[in-house]
C-alpha positions in Angstrom: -6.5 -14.2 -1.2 -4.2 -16.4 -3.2 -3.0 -14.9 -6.8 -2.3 -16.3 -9.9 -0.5 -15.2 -12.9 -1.4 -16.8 -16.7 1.5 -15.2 -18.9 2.5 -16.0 -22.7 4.6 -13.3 -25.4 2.0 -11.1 -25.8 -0.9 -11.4 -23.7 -3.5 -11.9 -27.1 -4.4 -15.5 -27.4 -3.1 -18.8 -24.8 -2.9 -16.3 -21.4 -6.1 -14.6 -22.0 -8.1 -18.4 -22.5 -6.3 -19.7 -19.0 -7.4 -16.5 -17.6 -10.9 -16.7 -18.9 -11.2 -20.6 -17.7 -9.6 -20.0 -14.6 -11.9 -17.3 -13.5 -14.7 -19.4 -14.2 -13.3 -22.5 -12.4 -11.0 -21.3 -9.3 -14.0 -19.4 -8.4 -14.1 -16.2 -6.1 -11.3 -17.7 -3.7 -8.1 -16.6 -5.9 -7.3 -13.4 -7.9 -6.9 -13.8 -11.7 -4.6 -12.2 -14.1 -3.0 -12.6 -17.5 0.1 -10.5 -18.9 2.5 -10.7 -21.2 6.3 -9.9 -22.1 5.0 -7.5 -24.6 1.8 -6.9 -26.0 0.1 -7.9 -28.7 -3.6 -6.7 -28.5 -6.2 -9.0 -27.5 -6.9 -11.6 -30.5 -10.9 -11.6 -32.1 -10.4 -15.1 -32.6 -9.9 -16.2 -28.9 -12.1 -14.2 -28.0 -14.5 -16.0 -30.6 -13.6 -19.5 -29.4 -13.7 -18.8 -25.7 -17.7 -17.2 -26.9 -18.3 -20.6 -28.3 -17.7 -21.9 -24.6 -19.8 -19.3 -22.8 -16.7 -17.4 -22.1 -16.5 -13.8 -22.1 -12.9 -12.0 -22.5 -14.1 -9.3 -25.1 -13.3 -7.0 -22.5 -9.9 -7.8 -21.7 -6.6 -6.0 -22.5 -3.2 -7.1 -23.5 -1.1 -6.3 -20.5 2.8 -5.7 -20.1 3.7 -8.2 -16.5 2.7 -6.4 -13.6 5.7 -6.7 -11.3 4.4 -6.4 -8.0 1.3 -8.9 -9.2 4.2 -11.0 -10.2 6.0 -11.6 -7.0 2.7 -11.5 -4.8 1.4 -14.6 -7.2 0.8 -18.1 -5.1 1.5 -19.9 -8.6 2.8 -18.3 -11.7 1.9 -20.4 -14.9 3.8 -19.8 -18.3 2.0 -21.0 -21.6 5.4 -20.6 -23.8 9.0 -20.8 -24.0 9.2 -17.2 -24.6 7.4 -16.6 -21.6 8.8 -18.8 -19.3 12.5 -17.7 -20.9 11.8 -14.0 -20.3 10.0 -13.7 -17.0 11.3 -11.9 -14.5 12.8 -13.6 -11.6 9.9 -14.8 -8.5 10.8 -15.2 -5.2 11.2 -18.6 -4.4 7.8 -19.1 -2.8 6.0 -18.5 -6.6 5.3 -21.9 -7.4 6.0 -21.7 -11.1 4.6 -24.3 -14.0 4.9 -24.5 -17.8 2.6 -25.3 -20.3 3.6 -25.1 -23.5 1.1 -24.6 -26.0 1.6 -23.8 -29.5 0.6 -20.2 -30.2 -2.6 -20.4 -32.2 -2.3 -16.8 -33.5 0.7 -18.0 -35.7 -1.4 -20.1 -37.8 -1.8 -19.7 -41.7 -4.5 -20.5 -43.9 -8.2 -19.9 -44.3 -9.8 -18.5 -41.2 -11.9 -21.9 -40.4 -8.3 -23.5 -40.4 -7.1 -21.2 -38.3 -10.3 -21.4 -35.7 -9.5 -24.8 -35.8 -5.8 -24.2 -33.9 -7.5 -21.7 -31.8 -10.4 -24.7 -30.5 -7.6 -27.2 -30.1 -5.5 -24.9 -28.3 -8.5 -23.4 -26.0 -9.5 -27.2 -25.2 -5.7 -27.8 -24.3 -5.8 -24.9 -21.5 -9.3 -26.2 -20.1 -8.1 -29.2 -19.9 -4.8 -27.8 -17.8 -6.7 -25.1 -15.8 -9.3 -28.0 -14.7 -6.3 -30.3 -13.4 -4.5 -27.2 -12.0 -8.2 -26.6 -10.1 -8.5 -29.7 -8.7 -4.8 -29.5 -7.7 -5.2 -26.7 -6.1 -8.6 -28.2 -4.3 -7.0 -31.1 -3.4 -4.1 -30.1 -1.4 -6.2 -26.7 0.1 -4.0 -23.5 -0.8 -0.7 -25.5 -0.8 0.8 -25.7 -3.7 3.7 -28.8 -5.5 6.5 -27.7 -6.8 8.0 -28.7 -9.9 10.3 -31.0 -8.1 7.4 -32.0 -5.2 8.1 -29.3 -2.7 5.0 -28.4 -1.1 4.5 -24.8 -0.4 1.6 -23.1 2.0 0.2 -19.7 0.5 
């Protein structure tokens, strides 16, 4: 069964959404995780906006990257710079993509502003996990490379 790997800083807000979604829309056929460089604990308010979806991650956990998950992943996907700068090094049959979304945990203000970042940036990853689906569907377990390489997992 083909992995995949959502990771971000701390493994609180943007990684635990793509790992929520993706469950939900890759479906039974691939292996889902989330981690982070550090972490941060998982955030009440992505938990809240993925609830307001009919997503539940109240029982995830903010996890350090799991380094044997890491290099067995089919597709590795990074939802910040910080993430894609630290990660370890994949072997060279990871396909690897970045997405980067501002880190909704970061905002300031009144917590119906700050629900407001979270919803934007919880459609953005949808959005991304429903064309990474469909890429995924389309070209049957083989994945594009950044620079169109097509790999078989």
């Amino acid at each position: 069964m083909p992995k995949i790997y959502f990771l971000c800083t701390g493994n609180a807000c943007r990684s635990q959404m793509a790992e929520g979604f993706a469950q939900q829309l890759l479906g039974p056929n691939w292996q889902v995780a989330s981690a982070g460089v550090e972490t941060h604990g998982l955030n009440p308010l992505a938990v809240q906006v993925m609830s307001e979806v009919g997503i539940d991650i109240s029982d995830h956990v903010s996890k350090l990257i799991d380094l044997t998950y890491l290099n067995q992943c089919a597709v590795v996907v990074t939802l910040c710079g910080d993430a894609r700068d630290r990660c370890p090094v994949t072997p060279a049959t990871v396909t690897r993509l970045h997405w980067p979304l501002p880190d909704p945990a970061r905002t300031t203000g009144s917590v119906s502003d700050q629900l407001l970042v979270f919803r934007q940036v919880r459609d953005q990853i949808k959005a991304r996990v429903i064309d990474l689906a469909r890429d995924l569907e389309c070209f049957g377990n083989v994945a594009v490379h950044n620079d169109n390489e097509r790999l078989q997992y």
